[in-house]
FIDOMAR-956200 format. One line per 10 residues: number of its first residue (from 1); for each residue x, y, z of C-alpha. Coordinates in nm, 2 decimals, always signed. Layout:
N
NUM	X Y Z | ...
END
This chain:
403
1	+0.00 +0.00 +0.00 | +0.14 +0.36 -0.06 | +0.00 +0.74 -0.01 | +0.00 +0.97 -0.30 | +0.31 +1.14 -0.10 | +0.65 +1.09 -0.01 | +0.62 +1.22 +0.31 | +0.68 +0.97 +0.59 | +0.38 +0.76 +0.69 | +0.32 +0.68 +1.06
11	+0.09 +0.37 +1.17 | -0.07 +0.56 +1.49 | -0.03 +0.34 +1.79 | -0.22 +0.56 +2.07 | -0.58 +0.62 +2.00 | -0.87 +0.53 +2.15 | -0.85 +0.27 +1.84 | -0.55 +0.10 +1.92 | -0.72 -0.02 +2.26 | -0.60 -0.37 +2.34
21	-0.89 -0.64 +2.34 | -0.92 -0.98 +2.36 | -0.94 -1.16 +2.00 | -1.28 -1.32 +1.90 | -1.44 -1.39 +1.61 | -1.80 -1.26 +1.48 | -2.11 -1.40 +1.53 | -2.34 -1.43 +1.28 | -2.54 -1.16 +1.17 | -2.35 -0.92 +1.42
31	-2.22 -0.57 +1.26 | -1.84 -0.55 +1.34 | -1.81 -0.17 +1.30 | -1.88 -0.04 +1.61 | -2.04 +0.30 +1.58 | -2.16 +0.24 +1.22 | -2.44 +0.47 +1.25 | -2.23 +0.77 +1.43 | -2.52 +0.78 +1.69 | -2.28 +0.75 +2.00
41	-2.04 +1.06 +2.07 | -1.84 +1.17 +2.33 | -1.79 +1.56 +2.36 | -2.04 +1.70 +2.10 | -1.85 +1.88 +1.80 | -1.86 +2.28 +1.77 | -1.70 +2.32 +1.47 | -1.65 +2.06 +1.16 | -1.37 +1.85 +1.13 | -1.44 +1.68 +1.43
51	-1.47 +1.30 +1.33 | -1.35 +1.19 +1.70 | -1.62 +1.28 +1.83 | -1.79 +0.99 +1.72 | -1.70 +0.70 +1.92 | -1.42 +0.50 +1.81 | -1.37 +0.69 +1.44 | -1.07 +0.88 +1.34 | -0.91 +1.00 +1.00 | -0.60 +0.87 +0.89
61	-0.48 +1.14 +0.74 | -0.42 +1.53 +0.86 | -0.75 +1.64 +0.66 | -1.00 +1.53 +0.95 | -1.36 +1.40 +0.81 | -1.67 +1.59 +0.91 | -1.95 +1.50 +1.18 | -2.29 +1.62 +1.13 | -2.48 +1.62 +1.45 | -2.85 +1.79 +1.61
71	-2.66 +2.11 +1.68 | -2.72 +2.49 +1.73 | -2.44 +2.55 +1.53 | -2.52 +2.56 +1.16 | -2.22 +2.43 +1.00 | -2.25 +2.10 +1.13 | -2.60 +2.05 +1.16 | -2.87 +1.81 +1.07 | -3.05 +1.80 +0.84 | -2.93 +2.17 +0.69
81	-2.57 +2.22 +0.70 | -2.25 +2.38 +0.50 | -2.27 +2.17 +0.24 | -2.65 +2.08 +0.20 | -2.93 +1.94 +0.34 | -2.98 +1.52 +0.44 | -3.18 +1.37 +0.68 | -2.97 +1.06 +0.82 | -2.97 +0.72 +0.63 | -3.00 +0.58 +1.03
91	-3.05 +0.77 +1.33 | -2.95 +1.14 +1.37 | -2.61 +1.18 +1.29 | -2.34 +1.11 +0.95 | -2.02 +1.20 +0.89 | -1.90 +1.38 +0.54 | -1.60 +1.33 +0.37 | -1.40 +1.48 +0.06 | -1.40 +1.21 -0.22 | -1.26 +1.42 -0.52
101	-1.16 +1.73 -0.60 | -1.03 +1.92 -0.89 | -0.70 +1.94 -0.92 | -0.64 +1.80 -0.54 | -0.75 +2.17 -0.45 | -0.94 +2.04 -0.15 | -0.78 +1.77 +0.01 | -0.95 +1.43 +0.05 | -1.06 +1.31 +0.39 | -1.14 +0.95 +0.52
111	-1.22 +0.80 +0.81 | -1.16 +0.48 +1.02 | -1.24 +0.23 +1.32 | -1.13 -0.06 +1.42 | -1.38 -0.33 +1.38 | -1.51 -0.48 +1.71 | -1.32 -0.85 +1.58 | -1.05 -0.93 +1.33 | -1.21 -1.14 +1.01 | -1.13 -1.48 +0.95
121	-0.94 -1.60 +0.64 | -1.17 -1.72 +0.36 | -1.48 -1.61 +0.53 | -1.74 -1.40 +0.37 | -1.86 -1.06 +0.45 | -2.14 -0.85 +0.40 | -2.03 -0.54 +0.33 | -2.22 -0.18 +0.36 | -2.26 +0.16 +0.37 | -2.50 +0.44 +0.21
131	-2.34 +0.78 +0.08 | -2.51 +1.12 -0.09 | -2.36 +1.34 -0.26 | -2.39 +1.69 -0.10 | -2.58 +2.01 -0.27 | -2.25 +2.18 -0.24 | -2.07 +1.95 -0.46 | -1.92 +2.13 -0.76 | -1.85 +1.75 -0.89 | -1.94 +1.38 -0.86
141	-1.72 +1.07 -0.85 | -1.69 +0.69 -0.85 | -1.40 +0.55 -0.65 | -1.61 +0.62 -0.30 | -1.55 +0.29 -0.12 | -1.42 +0.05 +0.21 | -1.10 -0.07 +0.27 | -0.97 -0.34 +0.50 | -0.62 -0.39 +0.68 | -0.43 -0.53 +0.91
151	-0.29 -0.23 +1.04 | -0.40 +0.10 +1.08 | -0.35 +0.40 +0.81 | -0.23 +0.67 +0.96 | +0.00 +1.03 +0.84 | -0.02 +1.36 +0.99 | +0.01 +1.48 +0.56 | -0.29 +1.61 +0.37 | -0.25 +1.34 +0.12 | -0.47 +1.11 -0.07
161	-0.45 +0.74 +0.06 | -0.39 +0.50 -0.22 | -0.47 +0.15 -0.17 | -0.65 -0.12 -0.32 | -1.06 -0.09 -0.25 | -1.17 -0.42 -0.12 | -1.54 -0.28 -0.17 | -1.67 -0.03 -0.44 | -2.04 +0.02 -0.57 | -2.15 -0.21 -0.83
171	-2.19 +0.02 -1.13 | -1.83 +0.21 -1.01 | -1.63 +0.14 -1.32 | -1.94 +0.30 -1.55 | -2.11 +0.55 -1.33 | -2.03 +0.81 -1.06 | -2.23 +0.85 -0.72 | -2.46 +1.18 -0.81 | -2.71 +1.12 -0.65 | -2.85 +1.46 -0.40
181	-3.16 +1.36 -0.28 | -3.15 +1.01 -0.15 | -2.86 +0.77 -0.01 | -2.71 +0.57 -0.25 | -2.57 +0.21 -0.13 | -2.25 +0.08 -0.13 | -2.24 -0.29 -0.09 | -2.07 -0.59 -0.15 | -1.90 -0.89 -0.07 | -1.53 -0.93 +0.09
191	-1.31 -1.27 +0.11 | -1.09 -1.21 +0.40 | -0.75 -1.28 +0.38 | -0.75 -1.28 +0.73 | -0.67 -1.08 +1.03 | -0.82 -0.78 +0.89 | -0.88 -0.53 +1.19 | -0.95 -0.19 +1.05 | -1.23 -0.07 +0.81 | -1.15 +0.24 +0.66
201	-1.37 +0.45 +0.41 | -1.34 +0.71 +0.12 | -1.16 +0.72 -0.20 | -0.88 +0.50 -0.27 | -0.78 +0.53 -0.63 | -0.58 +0.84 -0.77 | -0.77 +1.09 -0.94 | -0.63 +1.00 -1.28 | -0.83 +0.67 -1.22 | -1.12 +0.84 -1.07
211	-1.40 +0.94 -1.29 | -1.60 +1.27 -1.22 | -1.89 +1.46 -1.37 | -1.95 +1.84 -1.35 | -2.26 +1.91 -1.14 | -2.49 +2.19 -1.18 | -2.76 +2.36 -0.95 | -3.11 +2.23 -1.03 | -3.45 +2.33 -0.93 | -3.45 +2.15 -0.61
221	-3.10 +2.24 -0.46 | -3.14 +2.62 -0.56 | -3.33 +2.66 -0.31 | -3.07 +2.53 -0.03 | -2.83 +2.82 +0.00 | -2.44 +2.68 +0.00 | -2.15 +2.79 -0.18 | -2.04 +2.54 -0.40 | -1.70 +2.36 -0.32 | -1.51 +2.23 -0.62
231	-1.52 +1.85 -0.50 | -1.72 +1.59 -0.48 | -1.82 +1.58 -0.10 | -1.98 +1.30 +0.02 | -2.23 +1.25 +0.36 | -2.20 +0.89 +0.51 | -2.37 +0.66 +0.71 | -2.48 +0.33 +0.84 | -2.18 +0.13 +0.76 | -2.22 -0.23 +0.82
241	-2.00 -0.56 +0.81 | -2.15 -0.86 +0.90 | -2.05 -1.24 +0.85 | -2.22 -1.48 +0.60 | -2.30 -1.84 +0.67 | -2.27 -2.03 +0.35 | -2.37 -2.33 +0.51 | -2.69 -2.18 +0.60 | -2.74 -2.05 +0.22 | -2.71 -1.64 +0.35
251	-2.69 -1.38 +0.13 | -2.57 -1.03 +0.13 | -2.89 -0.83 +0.04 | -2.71 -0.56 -0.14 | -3.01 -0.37 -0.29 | -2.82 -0.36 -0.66 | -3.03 -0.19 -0.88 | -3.06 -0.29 -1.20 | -2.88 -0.14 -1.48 | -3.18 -0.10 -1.73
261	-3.29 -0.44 -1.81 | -3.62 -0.44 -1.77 | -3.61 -0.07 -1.92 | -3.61 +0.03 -2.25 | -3.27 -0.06 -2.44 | -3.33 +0.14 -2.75 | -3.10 +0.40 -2.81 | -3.28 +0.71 -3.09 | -3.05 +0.76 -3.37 | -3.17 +1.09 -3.57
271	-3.13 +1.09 -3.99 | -2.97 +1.43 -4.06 | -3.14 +1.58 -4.37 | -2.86 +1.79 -4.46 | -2.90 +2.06 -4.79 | -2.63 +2.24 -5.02 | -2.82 +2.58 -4.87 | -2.71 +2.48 -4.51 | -2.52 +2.70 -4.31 | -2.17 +2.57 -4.07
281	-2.42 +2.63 -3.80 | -2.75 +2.52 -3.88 | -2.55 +2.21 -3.96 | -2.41 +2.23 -3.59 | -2.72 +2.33 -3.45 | -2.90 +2.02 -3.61 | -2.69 +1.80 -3.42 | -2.86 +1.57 -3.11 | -2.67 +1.35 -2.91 | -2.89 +1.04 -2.75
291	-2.89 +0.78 -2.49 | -2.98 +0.47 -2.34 | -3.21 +0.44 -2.10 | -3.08 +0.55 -1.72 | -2.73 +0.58 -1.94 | -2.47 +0.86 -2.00 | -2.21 +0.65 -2.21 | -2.17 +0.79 -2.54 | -2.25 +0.62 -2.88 | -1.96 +0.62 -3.18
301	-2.30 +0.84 -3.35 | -2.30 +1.07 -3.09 | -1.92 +1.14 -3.07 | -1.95 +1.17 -3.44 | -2.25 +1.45 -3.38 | -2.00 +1.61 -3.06 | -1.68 +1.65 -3.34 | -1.90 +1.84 -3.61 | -1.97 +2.09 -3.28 | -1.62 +2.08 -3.15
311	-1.53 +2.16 -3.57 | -1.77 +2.48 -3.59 | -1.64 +2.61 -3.27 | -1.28 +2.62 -3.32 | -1.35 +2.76 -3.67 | -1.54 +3.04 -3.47 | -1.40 +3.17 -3.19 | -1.59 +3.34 -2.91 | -1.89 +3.18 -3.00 | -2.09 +3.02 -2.74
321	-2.32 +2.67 -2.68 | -2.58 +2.62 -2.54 | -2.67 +2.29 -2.43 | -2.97 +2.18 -2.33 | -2.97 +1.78 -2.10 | -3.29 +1.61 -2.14 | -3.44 +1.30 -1.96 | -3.75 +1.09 -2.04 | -4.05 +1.07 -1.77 | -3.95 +0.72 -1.67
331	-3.64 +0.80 -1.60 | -3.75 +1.10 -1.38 | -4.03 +0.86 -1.17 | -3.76 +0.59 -1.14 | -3.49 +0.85 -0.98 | -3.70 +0.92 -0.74 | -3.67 +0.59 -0.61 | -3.35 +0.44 -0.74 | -3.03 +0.66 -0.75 | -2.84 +0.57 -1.03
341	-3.19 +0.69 -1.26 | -3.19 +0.99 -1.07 | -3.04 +1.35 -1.26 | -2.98 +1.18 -1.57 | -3.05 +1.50 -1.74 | -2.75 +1.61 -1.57 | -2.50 +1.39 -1.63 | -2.57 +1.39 -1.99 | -2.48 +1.70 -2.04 | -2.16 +1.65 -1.80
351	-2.07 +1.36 -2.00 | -2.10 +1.58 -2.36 | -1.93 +1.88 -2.19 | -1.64 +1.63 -2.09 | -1.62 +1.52 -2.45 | -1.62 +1.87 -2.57 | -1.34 +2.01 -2.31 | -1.11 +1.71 -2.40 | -1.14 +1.81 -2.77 | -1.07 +2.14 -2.68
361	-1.37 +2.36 -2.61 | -1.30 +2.59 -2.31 | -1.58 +2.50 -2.04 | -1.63 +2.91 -2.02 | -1.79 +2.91 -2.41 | -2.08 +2.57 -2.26 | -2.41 +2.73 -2.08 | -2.56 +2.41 -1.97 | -2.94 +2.42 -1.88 | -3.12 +2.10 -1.76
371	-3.50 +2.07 -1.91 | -3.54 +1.73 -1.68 | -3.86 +1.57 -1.87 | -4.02 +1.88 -1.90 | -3.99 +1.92 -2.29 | -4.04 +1.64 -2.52 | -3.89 +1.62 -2.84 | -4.24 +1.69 -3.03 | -4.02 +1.76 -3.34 | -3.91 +1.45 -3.40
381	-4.22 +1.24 -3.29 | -4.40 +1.05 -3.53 | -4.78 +0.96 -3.55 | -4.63 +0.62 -3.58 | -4.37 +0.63 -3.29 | -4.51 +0.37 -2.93 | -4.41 +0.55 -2.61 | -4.11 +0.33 -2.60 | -3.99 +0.52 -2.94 | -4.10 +0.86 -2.79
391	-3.91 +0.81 -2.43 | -3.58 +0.72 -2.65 | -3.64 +1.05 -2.86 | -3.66 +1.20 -2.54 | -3.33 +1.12 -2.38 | -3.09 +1.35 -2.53 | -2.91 +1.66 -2.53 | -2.89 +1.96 -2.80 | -2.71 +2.28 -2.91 | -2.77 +2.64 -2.97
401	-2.49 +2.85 -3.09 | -2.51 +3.24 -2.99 | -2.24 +3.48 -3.12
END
């Protein structure tokens, strides 16, 4: 294991952590992490940064996580805080932490406990805990996850810990954790190797190997009053590791949603009726870029749509887009419920600007507006078309140049 430093690291051997205790094994069905829930504290926090005050949690690194608790004091209170507004996954309390940030301008933070007993080699484990991403949150990431040693993490540097995750969300390699509104699980199974004493969470991949998205204000979080921080930051809670029986047939009920298959698969793909009379930008304007259902990934035809507006930009500088993210009504009832459906109108258009910025579009020339499901694409709807052929028109994003 390594930090993204090389500053010397220091395994912290006196903290409330490091407590000697005799060595047993888990029960059954018993949650190791002691304090999962942040419910118990010691000497209530007045200011943030204050993760041990939470019984048995510090951070391993000199950027000390968050805890959000019932307080007068309105930067660390719940539900409306500094960086937003949540009501706790379980209980009262959570704790927030820094999973990306631009440019490593804000520092990452994590936190850890020791587990209550050390896991047994080739035992299973049930493996859980719910994050949201914060209204504050300039960004979104993937990446956010558990890890489990031995020993415990520790440096006084404001570094990013890089080690390998023994537990990431299931979609994590396709889709970051956007979510604003709800808690969005994290769950899976771990094979211990064995011995493994500490539980540490947050995000333990570098940021060239962390995806992000761009968020924007919406409707809903305009009305909760934060500045913005450029990071993706993160509230946390009820973390959970609990032992399986394979003998008994147990399961880890990890609530994975599905990725679209019982939704629509049908991705739109519009005929461009192009003319000799065409202008560079009508022909750019004309351009739509759609999407799977639930999905942000984009198509080779969409890429091909994204290079004929990257080509009429650069041949006209100071001109500026306008793109406008659209989702389909399903897809706005199912967010509701199921996180990785929710804002997809959002990260459409962070995935297009992405594209757009790599080609070589400044991000100052894109004026993103989300339209949600609020305007269907009546221009391309055919007396002919089912509703599963007008949701797939729906799902898109467009452009409109202004000089």
């Amino acid at each position: 294991m390594k930090f993204s430093t090389k500053a010397a690291i220091t395994i912290f051997s006196v903290m409330g952590l490091a407590v000697c205790t005799p060595v047993s094994f888990a029960q059954e069905g018993e949650n190791l992490v002691p304090n999962g829930s942040f419910e118990s504290i010691g000497k209530k926090p007045k200011r943030l940064g204050k993760i041990e005050s939470a019984t048995g949690w510090v951070s391993p690194t000199g950027v000390r996580a968050d805890l959000f608790v019932d307080s007068k004091i309105e930067d660390i209170s719940v539900p409306l805080n500094v960086f937003g507004k949540e009501d706790a996954r379980e209980g009262e309390n959570y704790i927030g932490l820094v999973g990306f940030s631009y440019g490593d301008k804000m520092p990452r933070s994590y936190a850890m406990t020791k587990m209550d007993s050390p896991m047994k080699k080739g035992m299973k484990y049930c493996v859980k805990m719910y994050v949201s991403l914060s209204e504050a949150s300039k960004y979104a990431s993937n990446n956010m996850g558990v890890h489990f040693s031995k020993k415990m993490l520790g440096t006084d540097s404001k570094v990013s810990i890089i080690v390998e995750p023994s537990i990431l969300h299931y979609q994590n390699e396709y889709e970051t954790v956007s979510a604003r509104y709800n808690w969005t699980e994290i769950c899976g199974v771990y094979t211990a190797k064995g011995g493994e004493k500490y539980i540490a969470l947050g995000n333990f991949d570098s940021n060239e190997d962390t995806k992000s998205e761009r968020m924007k204000k919406d409707k809903r979080s305009k009305d909760i009053k934060v500045a913005q921080v450029i990071a993706a930051y993160y509230y946390v809670d009820d973390v959970s590791v609990r032992l399986i029986n394979d003998e008994k047939g147990e399961e880890c009920d990890c609530a994975l949603e599905d990725a679209g298959e019982s939704y629509s698969t049908m991705i739109y793909q519009k005929v461009f009726n192009e003319t000799e009379d065409m202008t560079s930008q009508e022909h750019a304007e004309m351009q739509q870029v759609f999407f799977a259902f639930g999905k942000s990934a984009l198509t080779t035809e969409a890429t091909q749509s994204l290079d004929i507006v990257v080509e009429y930009m650069k041949a006209n500088p100071g001109v500026q887009v306008q793109l406008k993210g659209h989702c389909n009504t399903l897809e706005d009832e199912v967010g509701a419920e199921k996180s990785i459906y929710a804002d997809m109108d959002n990260k459409r258009l962070g995935a297009v600007m992405k594209y757009l910025m790599e080609k070589g579009v400044s991000e100052s020339s894109m004026m993103p507006s989300r339209q949600r499901d609020d305007v269907p694409n009546t221009e391309e709807h055919l007396e002919s078309d089912d509703d599963e052929m007008k949701q797939a028109k729906n799902r898109r994003v467009t452009f409109k140049f202004i000089k």
